[in-house]
MIKE-729596 format. One line per field, with one value per atom (N, C-alpha, C): atom name; z, y, x. Coordinates in steps of 0.1 Angstrom, whole numbers. Layout:
% MIKE-729596
atomo <- c(CA_...);
zz <- c(Z_...);
yy <- c(Y_...);
xx <- c(X_...);
% end
This chain:
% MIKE-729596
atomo <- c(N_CA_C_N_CA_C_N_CA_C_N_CA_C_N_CA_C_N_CA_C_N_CA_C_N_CA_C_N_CA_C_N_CA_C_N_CA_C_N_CA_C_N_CA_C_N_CA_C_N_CA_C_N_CA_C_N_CA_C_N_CA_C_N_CA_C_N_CA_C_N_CA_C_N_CA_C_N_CA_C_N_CA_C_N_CA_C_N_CA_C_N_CA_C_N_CA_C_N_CA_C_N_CA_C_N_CA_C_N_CA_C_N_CA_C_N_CA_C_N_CA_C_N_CA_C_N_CA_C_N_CA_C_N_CA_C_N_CA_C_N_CA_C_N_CA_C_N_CA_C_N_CA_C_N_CA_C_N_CA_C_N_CA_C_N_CA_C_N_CA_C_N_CA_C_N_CA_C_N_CA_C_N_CA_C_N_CA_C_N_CA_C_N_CA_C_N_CA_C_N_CA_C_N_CA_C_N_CA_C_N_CA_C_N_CA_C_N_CA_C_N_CA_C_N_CA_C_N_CA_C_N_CA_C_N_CA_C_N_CA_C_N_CA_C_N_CA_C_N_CA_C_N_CA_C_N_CA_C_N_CA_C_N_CA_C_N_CA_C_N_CA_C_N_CA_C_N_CA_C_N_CA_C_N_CA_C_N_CA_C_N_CA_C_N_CA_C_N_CA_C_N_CA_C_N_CA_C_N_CA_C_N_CA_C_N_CA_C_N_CA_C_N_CA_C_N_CA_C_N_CA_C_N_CA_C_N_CA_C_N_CA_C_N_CA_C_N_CA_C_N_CA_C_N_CA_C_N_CA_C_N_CA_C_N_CA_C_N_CA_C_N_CA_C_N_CA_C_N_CA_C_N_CA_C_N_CA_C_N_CA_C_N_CA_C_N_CA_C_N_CA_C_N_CA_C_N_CA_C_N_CA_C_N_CA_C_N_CA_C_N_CA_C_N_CA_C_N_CA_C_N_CA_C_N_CA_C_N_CA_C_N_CA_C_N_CA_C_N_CA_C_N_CA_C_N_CA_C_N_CA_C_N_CA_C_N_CA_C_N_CA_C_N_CA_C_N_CA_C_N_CA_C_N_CA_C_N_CA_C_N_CA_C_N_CA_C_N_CA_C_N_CA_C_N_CA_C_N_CA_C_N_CA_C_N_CA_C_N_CA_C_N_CA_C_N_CA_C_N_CA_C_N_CA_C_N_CA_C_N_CA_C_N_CA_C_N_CA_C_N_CA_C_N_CA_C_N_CA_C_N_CA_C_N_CA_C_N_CA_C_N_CA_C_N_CA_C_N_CA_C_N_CA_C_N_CA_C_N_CA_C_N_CA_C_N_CA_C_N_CA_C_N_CA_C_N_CA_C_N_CA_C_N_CA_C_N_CA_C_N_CA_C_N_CA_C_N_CA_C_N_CA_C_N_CA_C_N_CA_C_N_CA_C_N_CA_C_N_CA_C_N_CA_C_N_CA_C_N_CA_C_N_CA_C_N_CA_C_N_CA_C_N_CA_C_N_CA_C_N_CA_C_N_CA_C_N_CA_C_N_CA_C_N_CA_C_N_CA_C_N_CA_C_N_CA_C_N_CA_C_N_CA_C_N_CA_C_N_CA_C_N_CA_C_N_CA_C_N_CA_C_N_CA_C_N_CA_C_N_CA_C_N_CA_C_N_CA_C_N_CA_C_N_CA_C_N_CA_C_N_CA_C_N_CA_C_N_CA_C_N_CA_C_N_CA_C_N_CA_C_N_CA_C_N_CA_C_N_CA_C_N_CA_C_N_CA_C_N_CA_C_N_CA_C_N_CA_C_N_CA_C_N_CA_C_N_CA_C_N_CA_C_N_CA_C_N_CA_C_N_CA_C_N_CA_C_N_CA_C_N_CA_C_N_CA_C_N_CA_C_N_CA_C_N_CA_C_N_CA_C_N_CA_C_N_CA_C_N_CA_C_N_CA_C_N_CA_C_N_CA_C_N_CA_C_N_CA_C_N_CA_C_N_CA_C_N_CA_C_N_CA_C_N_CA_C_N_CA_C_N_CA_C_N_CA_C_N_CA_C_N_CA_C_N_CA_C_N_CA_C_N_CA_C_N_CA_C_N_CA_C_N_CA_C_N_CA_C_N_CA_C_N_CA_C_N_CA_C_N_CA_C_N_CA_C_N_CA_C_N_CA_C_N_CA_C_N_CA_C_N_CA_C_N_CA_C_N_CA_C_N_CA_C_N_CA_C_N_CA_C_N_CA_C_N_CA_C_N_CA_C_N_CA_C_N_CA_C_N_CA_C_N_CA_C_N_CA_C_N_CA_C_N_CA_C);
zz <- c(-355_-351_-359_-350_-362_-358_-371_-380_-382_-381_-384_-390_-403_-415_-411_-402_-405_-410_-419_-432_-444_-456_-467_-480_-481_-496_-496_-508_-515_-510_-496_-484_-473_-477_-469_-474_-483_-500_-498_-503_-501_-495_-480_-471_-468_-471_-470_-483_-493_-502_-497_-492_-482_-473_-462_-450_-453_-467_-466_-474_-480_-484_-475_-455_-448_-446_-445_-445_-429_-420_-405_-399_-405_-404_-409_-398_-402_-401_-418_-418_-421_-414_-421_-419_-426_-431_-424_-425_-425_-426_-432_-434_-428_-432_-425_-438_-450_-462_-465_-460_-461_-478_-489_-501_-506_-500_-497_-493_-482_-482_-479_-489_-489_-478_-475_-461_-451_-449_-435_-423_-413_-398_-391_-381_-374_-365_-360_-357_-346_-336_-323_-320_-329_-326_-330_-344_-352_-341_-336_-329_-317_-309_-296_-300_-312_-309_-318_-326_-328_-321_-325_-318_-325_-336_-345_-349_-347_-354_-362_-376_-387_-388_-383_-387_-401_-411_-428_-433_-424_-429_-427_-436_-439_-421_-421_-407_-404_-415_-411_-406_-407_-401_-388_-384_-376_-363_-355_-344_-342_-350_-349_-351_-360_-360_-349_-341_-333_-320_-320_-309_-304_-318_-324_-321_-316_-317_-298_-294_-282_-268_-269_-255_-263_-271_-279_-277_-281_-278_-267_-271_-258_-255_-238_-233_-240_-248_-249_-268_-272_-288_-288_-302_-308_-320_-321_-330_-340_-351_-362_-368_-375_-377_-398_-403_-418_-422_-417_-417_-415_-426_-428_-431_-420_-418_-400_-406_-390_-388_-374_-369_-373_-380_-382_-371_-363_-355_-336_-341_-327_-331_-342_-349_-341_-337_-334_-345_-344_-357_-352_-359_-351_-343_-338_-329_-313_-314_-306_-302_-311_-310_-306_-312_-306_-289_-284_-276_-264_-270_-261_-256_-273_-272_-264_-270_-265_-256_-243_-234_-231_-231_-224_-232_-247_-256_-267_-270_-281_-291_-291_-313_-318_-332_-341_-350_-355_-375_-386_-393_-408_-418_-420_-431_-440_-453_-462_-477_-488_-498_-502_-500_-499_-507_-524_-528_-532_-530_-536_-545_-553_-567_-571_-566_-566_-554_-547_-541_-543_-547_-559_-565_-572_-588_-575_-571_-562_-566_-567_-569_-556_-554_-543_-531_-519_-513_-504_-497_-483_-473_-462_-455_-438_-435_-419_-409_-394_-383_-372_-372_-359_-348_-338_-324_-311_-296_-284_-281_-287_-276_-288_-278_-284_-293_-280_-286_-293_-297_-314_-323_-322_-331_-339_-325_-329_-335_-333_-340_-352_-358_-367_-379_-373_-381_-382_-375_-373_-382_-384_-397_-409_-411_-425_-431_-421_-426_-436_-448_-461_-466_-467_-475_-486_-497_-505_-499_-488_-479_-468_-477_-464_-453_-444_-433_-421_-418_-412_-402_-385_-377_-370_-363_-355_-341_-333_-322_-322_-334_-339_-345_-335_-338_-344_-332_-338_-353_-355_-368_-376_-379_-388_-390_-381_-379_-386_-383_-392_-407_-405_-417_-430_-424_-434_-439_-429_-431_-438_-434_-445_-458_-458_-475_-483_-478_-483_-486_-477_-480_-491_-489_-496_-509_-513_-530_-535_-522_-527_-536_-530_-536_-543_-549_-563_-570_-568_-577_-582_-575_-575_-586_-582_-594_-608_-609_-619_-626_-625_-625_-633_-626_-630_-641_-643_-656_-650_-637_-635_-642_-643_-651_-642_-648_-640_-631_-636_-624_-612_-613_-607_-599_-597_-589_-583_-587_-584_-567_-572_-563_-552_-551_-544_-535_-545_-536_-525_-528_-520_-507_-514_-501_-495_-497_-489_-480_-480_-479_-459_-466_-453_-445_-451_-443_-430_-438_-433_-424_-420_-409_-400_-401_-398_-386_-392_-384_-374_-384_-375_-357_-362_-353_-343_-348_-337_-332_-337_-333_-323_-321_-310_-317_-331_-340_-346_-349_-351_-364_-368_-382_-391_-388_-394_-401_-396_-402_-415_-415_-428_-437_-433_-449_-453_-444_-445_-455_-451_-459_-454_-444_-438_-445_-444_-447_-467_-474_-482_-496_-490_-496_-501_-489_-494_-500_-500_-509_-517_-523_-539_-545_-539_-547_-546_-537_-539_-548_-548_-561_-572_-576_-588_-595_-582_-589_-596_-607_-615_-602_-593_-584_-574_-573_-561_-556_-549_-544_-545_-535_-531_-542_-552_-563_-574_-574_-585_-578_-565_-563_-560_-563_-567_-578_-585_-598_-600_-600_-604_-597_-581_-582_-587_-595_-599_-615_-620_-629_-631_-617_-614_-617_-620_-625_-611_-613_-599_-602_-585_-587_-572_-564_-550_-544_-535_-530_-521_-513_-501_-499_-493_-494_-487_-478_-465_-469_-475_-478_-474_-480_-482_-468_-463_-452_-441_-441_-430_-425_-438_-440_-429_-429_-416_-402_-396_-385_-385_-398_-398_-397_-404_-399_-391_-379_-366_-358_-359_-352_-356_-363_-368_-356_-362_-356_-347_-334_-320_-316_-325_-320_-324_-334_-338_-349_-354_-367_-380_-390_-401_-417_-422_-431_-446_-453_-465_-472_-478_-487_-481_-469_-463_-462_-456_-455_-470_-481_-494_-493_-497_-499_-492_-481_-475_-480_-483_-487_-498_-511_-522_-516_-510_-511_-504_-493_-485_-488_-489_-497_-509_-522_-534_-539_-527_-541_-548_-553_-569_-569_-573_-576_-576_-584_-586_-571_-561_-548_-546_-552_-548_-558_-566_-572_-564_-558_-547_-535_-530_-523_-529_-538_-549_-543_-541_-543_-526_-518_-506_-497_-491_-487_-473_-463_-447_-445);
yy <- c(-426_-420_-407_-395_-384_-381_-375_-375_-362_-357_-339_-338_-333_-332_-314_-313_-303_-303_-287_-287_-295_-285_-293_-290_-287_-293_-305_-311_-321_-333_-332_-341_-345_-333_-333_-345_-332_-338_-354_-359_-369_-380_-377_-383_-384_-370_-375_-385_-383_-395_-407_-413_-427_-427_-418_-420_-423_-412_-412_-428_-432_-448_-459_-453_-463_-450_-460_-452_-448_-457_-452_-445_-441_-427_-412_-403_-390_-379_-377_-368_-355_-342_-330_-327_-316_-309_-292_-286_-274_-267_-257_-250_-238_-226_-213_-208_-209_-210_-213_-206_-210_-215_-209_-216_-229_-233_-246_-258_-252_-266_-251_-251_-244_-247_-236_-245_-255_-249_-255_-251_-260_-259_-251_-244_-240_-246_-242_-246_-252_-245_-250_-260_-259_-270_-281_-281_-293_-302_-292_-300_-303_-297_-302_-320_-319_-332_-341_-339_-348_-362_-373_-384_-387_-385_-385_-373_-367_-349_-356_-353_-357_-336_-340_-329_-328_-322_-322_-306_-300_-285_-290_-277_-277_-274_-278_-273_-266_-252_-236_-231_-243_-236_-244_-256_-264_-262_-253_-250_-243_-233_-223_-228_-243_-253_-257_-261_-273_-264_-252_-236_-237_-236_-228_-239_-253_-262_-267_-267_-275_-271_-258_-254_-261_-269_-274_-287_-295_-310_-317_-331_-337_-343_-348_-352_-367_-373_-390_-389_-372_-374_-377_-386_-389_-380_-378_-364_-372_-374_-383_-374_-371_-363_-368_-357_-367_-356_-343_-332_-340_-338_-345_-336_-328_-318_-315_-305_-303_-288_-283_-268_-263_-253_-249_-239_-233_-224_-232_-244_-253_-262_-266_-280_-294_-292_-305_-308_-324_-329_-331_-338_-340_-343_-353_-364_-357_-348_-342_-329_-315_-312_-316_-328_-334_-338_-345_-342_-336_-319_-311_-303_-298_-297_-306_-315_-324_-338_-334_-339_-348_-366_-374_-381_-374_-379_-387_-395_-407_-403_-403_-397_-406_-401_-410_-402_-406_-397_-411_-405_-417_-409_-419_-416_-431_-428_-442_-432_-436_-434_-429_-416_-414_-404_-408_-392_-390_-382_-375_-378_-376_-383_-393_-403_-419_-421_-415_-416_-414_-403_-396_-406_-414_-424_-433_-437_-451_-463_-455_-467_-471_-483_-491_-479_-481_-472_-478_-479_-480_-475_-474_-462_-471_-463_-471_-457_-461_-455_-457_-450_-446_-443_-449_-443_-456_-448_-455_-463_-457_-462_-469_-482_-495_-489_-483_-479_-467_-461_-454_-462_-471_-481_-490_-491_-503_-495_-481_-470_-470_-470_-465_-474_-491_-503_-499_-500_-498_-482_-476_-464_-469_-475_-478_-493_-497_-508_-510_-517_-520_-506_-498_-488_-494_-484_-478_-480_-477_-479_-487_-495_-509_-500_-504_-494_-505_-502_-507_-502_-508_-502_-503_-496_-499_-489_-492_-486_-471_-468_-462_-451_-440_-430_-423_-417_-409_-412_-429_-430_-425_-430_-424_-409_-405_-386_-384_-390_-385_-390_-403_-404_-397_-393_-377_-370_-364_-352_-355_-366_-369_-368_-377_-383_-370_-359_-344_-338_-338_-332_-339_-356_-358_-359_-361_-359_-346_-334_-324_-323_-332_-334_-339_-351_-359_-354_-341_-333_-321_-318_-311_-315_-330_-339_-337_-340_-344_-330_-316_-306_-300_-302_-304_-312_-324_-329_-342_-344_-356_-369_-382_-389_-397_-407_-422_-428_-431_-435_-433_-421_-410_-409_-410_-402_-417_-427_-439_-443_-440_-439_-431_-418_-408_-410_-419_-427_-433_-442_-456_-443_-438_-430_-425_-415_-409_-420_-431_-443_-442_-445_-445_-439_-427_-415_-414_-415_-415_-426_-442_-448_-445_-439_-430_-422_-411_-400_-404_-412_-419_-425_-434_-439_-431_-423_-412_-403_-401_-391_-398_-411_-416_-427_-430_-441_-450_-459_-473_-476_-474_-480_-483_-497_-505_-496_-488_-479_-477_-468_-464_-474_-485_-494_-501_-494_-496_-486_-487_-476_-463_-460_-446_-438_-448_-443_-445_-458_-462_-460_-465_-464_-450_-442_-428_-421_-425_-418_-419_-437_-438_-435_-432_-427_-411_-402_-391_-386_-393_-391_-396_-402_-405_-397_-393_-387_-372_-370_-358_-347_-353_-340_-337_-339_-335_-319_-318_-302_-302_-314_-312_-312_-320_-327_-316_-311_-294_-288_-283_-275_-273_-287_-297_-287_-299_-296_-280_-269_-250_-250_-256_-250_-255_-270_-275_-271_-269_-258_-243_-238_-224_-214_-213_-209_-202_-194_-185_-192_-192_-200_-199_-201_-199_-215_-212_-222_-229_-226_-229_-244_-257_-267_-277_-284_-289_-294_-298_-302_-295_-283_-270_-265_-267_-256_-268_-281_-287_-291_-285_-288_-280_-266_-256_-270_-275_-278_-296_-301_-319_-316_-305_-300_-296_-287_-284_-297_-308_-313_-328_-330_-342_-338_-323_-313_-316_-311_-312_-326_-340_-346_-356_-347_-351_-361_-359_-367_-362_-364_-361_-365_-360_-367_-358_-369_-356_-349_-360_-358_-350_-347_-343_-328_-325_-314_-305_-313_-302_-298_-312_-309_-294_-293_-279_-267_-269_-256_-254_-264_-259_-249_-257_-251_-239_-233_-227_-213_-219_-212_-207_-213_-211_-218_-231_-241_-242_-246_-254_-267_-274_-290_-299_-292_-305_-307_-303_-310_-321_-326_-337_-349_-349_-358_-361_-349_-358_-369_-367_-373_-386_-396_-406_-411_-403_-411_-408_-403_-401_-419_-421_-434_-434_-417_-416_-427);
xx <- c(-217_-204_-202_-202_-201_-183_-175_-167_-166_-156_-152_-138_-139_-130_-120_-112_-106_-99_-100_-89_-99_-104_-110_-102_-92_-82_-88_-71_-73_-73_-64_-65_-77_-84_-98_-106_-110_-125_-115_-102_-101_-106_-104_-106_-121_-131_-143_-149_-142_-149_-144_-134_-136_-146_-147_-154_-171_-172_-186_-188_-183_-183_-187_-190_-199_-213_-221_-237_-236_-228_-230_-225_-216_-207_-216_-215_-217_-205_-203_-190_-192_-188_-187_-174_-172_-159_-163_-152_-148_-134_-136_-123_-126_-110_-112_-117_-112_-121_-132_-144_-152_-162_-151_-155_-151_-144_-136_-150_-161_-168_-178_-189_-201_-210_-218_-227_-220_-211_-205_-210_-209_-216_-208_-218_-209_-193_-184_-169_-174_-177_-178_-189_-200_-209_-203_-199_-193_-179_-170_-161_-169_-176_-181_-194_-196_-202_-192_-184_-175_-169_-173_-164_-151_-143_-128_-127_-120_-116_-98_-103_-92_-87_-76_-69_-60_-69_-62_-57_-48_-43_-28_-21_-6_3_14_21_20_23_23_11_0_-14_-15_-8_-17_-20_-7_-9_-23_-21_-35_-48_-49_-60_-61_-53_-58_-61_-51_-56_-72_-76_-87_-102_-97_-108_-106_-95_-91_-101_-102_-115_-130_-133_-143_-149_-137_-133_-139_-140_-147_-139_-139_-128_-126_-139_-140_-130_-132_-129_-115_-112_-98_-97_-83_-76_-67_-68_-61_-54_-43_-37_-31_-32_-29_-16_-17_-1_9_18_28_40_43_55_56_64_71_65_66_63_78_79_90_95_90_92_100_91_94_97_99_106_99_88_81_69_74_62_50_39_28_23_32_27_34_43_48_34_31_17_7_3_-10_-8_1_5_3_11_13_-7_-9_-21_-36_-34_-51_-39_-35_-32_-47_-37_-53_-58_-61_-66_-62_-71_-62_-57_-47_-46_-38_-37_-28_-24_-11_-6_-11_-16_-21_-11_-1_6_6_12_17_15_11_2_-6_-11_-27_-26_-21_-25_-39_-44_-61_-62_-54_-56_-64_-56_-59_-71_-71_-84_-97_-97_-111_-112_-103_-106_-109_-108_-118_-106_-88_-83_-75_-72_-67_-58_-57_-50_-48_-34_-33_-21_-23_-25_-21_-14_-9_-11_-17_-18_-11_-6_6_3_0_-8_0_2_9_-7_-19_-31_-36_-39_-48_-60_-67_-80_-79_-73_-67_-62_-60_-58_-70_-76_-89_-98_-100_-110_-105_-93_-89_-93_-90_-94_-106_-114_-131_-133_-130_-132_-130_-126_-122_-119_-131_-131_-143_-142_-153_-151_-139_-140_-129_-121_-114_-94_-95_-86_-83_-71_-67_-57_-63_-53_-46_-37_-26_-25_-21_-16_-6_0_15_18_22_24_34_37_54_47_36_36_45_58_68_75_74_80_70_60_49_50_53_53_64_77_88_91_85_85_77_69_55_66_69_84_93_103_115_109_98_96_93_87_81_100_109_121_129_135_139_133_119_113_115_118_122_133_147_159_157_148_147_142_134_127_140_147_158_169_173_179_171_159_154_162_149_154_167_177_190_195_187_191_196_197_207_198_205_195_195_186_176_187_196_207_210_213_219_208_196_185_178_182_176_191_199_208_209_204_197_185_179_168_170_179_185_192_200_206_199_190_174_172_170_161_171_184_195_194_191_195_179_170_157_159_163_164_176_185_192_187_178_171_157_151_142_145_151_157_163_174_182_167_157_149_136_137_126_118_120_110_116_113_120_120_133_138_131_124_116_104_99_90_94_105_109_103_106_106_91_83_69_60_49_42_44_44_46_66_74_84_84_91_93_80_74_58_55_54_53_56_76_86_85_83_79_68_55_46_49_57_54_61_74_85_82_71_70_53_45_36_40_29_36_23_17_8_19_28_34_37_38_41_54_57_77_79_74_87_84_77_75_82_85_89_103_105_121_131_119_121_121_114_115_129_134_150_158_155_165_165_156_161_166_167_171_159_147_138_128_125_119_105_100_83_84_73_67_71_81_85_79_70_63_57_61_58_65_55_63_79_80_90_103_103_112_112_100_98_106_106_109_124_131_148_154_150_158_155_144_141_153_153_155_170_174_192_195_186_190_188_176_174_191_192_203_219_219_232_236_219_224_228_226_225_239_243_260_260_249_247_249_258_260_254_247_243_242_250_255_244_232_222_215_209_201_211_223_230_231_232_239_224_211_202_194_200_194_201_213_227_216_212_207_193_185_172_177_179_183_194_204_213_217_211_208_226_231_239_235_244_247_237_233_222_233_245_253_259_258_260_257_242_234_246_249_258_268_276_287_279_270_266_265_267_266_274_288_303_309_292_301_307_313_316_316_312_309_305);
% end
C-alpha cells in the first residue's frame, strides 16, 4: 500500500516515523519546502499512485494543499486529515473541506494526543479517527496496527474536527492565564470551564458531546496544555505577559471564526468570548478570572 505524507513538519516526520514501523507500507513525504524532505518525488506522480494521502499542513495553507493535489487523486484514494484548525476566511473546519473538495471519497480527521515529541521518542501514543465511512475506518485500524500508535475509531468526524480547534484556542487561554501570573487554581478551574464550554459548541455545531471527553476533545487539551512544545500555549503565554512575539498559531487564528460561528447561533460563552476580546483586542488577561465566578 503506498502512503503519501503531505505537509513534512513536525507532524509529518512524526507520522512517518510510525508508518514506516510496518515493512508493508510504502511511505513518502513532500512539502512545498522542498528542504523540508530532500529528494522528494515528484507531486503529481506521488499523489496519482497514492492509496492514503495524510494531509499534515497548518489551516492557513490547507485549502491551497488540497487545491493543488485534487485533479491528481484517484477516485479509490482516502484523504486523512491531522490539521487541527479552522479556514479562517470560510470558517469551515476539516471535515467540512475535505468534503467540499474530494467529493465521494473516504476521509477521516485523526485527532487525540500526538505530539511529535513523544512520538520520535517511540513513547506510547494514542490517537482516535473520525470518519461517517466504515471503510475509512477499517483502513485506518489496518495502518496502524503493530505500530507505536493505538488508534481508536468513531463515526463523529465533525466532533473530532472541532474538537482539534477548541483544544488549540482554549490552551491558548491557559497559556494566557499562566502568562499573567494567575496560579494553579485559578487555571485548573479554567480548564474545567474550557472542558463545558467545548461540549457546549460541539454539540450546537453538528458533533456529539461525548467526543469532547475522549481523546480527540479532553485528551488533547491536557496534553497540549501541559507540554512545554506547544505553539498555542507559547503563544498564550508572550500575550499573557504583554510581551511582543509573532502570534500566528491555530489557536489564535481560529477565535475570530468559533465566535462568529457560537453568535449566529445565539450561544453565549463567557471563556471563549473575553478569551477572544484579549487575543484580538489587546484586553486585559484579568478577564479570564471573571469567567471563574461566572454563574450563566
Amino acid at each position: 500500500m503506498k502512503i503519501m505524507l503531505l505537509g513534512m513538519g513536525e507532524i509529518g516526520n512524526a507520522l512517518q516515523h510510525i508508518l514506516r514501523q510496518r515493512s508493508d507500507l510504502q511511505v513518502i513525504g513532500w512539502d512545498k519546502n522542498a528542504s523540508k524532505y530532500p529528494d522528494q518525488p515528484n507531486l503529481e506522480t506521488s499523489v496519482a499512485d497514492a492509496d492514503v494521502i495524510f494531509i499534515c499542513v497548518p489551516s492557513w495553507n490547507v485549502r491551497g494543499a488540497l487545491l493543488s493535489i485534487a485533479r491528481f487523486v484517484k477516485p479509490s484514494a482516502a484523504i486523512f486529515s491531522l490539521t487541527k484548525g479552522i479556514e479562517k476566511e470560510s470558517c469551515k473546519t476539516m471535515d467540512q473541506l475535505l468534503y467540499e473538495i474530494f467529493p465521494g471519497h473516504p476521509f477521516g480527521i485523526l485527532g487525540g494526543p500526538m505530539l511529535a515529541e513523544d512520538i520520535l521518542s517511540n513513547k506510547t501514543t494514542a490517537a482516535v479517527l473520525g470518519s461517517s465511512s466504515a471503510e475509512a475506518r477499517k483502513l485506518g485500524k489496518r495502518l496502524f496496527k503493530n505500530t507505536s500508535l493505538q488508534l481508536s475509531v468513531t463515526s463523529d468526524a465533525r466532533g473530532v474536527a472541532l474538537c482539534g480547534v477548541l483544544k488549540n484556542a482554549f490552551t491558548l487561554g491557559l497559556g494566557i492565564a499562566e502568562g499573567s501570573g494567575m496560579g494553579e487554581n485559578a487555571r485548573g478551574a479554567l480548564f474545567a470551564h474550557a472542558l463545558t464550554e467545548m461540549r457546549i459548541i460541539v454539540q450546537a455545531l453538528g458533533g456529539k458531546s461525548k467526543t469532547v471527553l475522549g481523546l480527540a476533545g479532553a485528551g488533547d487539551f491536557f496534553a497540549t496544555v501541559q507540554s512545554r512544545h506547544s505553539r498555542n500555549k507559547m503563544v498564550g503565554i508572550t500575550l499573557g505577559t504583554g510581551a511582543d512575539g509573532h502570534l500566528e498559531s491555530e489557536g489564535f487564528i481560529s477565535l475570530f471564526c468559533l465566535v462568529k460561528l457560537t453568535e449566529a447561533l445565539g450561544i453565549r460563552l463567557s471563556l471563549l468570548e473575553n478569551l477572544a476580546k484579549i487575543a484580538n483586542e489587546q484586553a486585559a488577561p484579568s478577564l479570564l478570572e471573571e469567567v471563574i465566578f461566572d454563574t450563566r
